[in-house]
N, C-alpha and C positions, 0 to 999 in steps of 0.2 A: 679758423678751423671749425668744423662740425662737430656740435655738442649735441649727445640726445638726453632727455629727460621723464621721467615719468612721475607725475603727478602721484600723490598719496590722495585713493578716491574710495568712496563707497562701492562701484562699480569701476574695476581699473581698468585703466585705458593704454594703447601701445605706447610703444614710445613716441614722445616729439622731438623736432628738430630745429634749432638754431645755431646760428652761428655765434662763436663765442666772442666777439665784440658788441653780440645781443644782449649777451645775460644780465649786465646789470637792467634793463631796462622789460624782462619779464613781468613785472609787477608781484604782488607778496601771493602765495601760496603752498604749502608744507611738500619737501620733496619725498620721492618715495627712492628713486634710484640716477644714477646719471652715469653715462657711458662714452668714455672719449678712445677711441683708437679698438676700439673691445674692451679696456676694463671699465669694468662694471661697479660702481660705487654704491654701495645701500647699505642703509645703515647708520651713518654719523648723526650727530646730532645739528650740524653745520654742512653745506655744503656752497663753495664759491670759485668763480672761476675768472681767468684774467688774460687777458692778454698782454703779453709783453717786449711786447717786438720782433720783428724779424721771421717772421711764421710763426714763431713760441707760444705755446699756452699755457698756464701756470694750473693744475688743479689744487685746493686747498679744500680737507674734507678733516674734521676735528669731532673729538668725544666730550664732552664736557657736562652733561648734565649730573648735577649734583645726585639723584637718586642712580641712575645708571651707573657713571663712572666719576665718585666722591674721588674726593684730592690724594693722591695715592695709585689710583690707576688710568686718568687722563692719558689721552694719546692724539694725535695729529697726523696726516698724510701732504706734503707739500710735493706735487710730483709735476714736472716740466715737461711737457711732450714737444717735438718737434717734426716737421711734417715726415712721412714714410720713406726710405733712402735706403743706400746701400748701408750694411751695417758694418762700422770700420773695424769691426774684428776678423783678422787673418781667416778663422777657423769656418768663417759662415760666405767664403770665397763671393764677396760682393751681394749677397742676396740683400733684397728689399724686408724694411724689416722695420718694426716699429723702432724708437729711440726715445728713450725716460731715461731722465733722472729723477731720484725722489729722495725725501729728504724727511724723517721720520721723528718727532718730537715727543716723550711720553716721560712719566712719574717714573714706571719700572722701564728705565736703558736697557737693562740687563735682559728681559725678556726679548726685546727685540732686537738686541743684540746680539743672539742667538738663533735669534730664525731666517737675519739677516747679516749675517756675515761682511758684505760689501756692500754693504748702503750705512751710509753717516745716521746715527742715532745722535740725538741733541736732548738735552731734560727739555720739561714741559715749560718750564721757566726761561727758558728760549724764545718761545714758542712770542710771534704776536700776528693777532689776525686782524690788527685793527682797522690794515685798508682795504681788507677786504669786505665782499659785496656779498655776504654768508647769505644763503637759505636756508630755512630751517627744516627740519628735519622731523616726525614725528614715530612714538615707537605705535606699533601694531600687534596684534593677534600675532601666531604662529603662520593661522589659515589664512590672514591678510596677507599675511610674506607671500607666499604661498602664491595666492589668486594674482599677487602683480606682477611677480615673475611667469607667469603660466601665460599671463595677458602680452607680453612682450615679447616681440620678433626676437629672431637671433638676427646680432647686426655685430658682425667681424671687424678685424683693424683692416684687413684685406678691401675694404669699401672705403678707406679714405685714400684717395687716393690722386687729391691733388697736387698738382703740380708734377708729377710723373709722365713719363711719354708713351705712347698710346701702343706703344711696342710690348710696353711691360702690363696689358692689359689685357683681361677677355672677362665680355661680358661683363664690363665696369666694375671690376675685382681684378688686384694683384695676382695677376699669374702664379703656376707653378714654377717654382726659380730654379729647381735642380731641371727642369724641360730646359731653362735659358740658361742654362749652363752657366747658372750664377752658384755653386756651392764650389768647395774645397774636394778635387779628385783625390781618393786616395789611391795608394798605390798596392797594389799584390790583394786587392780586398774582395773578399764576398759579401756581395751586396743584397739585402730583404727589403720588403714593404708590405707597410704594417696593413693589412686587410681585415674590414670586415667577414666576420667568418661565422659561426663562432670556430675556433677551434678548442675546445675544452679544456681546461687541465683543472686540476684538483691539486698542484701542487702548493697555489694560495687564494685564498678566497679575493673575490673580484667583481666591479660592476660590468666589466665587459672582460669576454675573453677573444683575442682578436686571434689572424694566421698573418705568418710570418712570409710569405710568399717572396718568389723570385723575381715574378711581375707585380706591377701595381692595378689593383682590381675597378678603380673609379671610386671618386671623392665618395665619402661616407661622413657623418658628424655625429661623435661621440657626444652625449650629453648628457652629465651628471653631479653631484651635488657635493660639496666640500663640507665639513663642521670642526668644531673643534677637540674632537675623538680622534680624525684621522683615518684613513683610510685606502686600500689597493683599488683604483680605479679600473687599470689596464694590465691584461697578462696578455704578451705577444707569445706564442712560440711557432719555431719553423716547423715546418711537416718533416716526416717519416723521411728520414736518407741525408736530413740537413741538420749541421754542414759535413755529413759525412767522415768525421775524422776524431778518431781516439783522444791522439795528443794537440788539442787547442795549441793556438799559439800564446807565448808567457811575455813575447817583444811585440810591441805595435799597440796601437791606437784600437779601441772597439768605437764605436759611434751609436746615437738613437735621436732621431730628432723629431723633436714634438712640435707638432703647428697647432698651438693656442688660438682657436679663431675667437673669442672670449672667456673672461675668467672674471669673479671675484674681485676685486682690491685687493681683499685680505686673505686670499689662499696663496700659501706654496707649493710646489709640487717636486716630481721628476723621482729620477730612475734613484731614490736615496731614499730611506726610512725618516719619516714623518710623523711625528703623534704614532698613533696606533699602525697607521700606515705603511705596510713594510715594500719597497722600491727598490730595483737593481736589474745589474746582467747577470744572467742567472744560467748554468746548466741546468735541465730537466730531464730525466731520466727518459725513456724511448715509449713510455706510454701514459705519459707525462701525470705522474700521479704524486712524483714528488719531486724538488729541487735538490739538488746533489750538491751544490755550489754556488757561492753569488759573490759579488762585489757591486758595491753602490759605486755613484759616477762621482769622478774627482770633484765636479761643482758644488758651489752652495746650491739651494734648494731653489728652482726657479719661481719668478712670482709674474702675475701679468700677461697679456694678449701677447703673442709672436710667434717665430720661429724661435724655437730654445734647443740648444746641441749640447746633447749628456755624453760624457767622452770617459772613460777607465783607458788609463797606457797600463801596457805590461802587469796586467793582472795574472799571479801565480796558480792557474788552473794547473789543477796534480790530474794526472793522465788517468781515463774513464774508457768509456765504451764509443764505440762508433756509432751507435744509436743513439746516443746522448745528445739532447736538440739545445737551440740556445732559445732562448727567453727572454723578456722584458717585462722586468715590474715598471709601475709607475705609480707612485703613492701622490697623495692630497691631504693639504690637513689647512684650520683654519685658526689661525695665528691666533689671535683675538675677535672679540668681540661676540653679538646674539645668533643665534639661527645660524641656517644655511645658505651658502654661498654657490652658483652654478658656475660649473665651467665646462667650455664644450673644446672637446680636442678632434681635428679632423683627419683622416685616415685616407688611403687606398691613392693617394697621389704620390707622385717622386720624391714632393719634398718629405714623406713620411718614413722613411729611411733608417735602418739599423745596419750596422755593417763589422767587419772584424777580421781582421790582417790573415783571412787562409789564403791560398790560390782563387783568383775572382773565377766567378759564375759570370750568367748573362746579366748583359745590362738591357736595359730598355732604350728607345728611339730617343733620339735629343732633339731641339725642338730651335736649335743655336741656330743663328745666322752672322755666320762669323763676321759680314763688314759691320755690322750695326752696335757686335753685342761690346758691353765696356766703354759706348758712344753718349750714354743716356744725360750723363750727370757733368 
């Protein structure tokens, strides 16, 4: 599998590229960041990578230096990628889509046991990294962070893309999957997409304020910065007349899915309050100056490059105005660890979708070709 790397330099350099049955044999030099599928790893004081059969590749990125992280707050990342496939959850209707597992070793459990809900915490005394092939890690300035992230392409999980059939490709990146009529139809639903806009609201402060549109306006890539303060990255909201209707529905499913084209390691996100962060589906009043209502999304907090589907069933919206538009927060926060974490989320495609059980609106063109699709795998 395709491993990128970037050197810790006086002058930083983009990323490099090998394949990860290379790595042990890079020779010795201090890592600054490494990137498998889009996450983005910077930071540890370790970093090593494996192969283990099967297409598998094992990353293993650990804290451990005595002055940084003393005995008490050590932490470890064990995370398995598998190459890019339909993802076998019912709700993401076959789309391509990264596939980790990760396996998280630290002194305080309890900390990220809480940030992670459904990923296995193990203590530190678990933990053994003895076969592995570590690189070291060095810490830097703020501005150093800073200059090597600034020096570095953006480079998506959407670019690995081996072993996939050329069907599910354009322009050597994983297609649009709701165009191939790979997602989950819903039914009786009004459908948005999330556009670069801005469209403004003042009802919470934010790095971007995006439009909730009926069509999809063309790829756009949010890009912005995660810490451990926490933070609104994304406010969506629809235009003026949408969705047109006093009493919301209180039965059905709402939807938002975010296309992670890179992230962090160690940020979470999505439509759900984080640190400081505050996230959700939100009504907003008709000149969008404040939030009248919200509900965070039934999941734990997404972490990692992908597609990610935030879903609230049957949230108890008490009857408003017909001017009343619907909204998306999207918070960020950074679990652990120094500095700042970048994550870019991309917008104005099909797969960038919010939706919510009223009578549907227009859909846009599908891109299906019914003998082929469901043939790939």
């Amino acid at each position: 599998m395709r491993v990128l790397y970037q050197p810790t330099q006086a002058s930083p350099g983009d990323w490099q590229e090998c394949d990860s049955s290379e790595w042990g044999g890079l020779g010795e030099f201090t890592l600054h960041a490494l990137n498998v599928q889009g996450d983005v790893y910077e930071g540890p004081d370790h970093y090593a990578v494996r192969d283990v059969g099967s297409g598998l590749v094992t990353v293993t990125v650990w804290h451990d230096d005595p002055e940084d992280w003393p005995p008490g707050t050590r932490w470890a990342r064990v995370v398995t990628y598998r190459p890019l496939g339909p993802d076998p959850r019912p709700q993401y209707g076959g789309a391509v889509n990264v596939r980790r597992h990760m396996t998280i070793y630290a002194d305080n459990e309890a900390l990220f046991q809480a940030a992670y809900p459904e990923v296995e915490v193990r203590p530190w005394s678990a933990f053994d990294h003895s076969r592995e092939s570590g690189m070291d890690g060095v810490w830097v300035t703020d501005a150093a962070h800073e200059a090597h992230q600034k020096a570095r392409t953006l480079r998506g999980w959407r670019e690995w893309t081996e072993g996939l059939h050329p069907s599910l490709l354009v322009d050597g990146k994983v297609r649009d999957q709701r165009r191939a009529g790979r997602y989950q139809r819903p039914k009786g639903t009004r459908t948005y997409y999330n556009n670069y806009g801005p469209r403004e609201s003042t009802s919470h402060n934010s790095d971007y304020d995006t439009a909730l549109d009926t069509t999809p306006a063309g790829s756009y890539d949010l890009g912005t910065v995660g810490d451990t303060t926490g933070k609104t990255i994304i406010l969506g909201s629809t235009v003026v007349g949408e969705p047109n209707s006093a009493a919301w529905p209180t039965t059905g499913v709402y939807r938002a899915q975010l296309d992670v084209i890179a992230a962090g390691a160690d940020l979470v996100f999505g439509l759900l309050n984080v640190g400081a962060g505050v996230g959700h589906f939100g009504r907003q009043n008709s000149t969008l100056t404040g939030c009248l209502e919200s509900f965070q999304q039934d999941e734990a907090a997404f972490f990692g490059s992908g597609l990610h589907l935030a879903t609230k069933t049957n949230p108890a919206w008490t009857p408003g105005s017909a001017g009343d538009r619907l909204g998306i927060a999207v918070a960020c926060f950074r679990v652990a660890g120094h500095g700042v974490l970048a994550i870019t989320i991309q917008i104005g495609e099909t797969d960038d979708f919010v939706d919510g059980p009223w009578s549907a609106g227009p859909q846009p063109p599908s891109d299906v070709n019914p003998p082929l699709f469901g043939t790939h795998f």
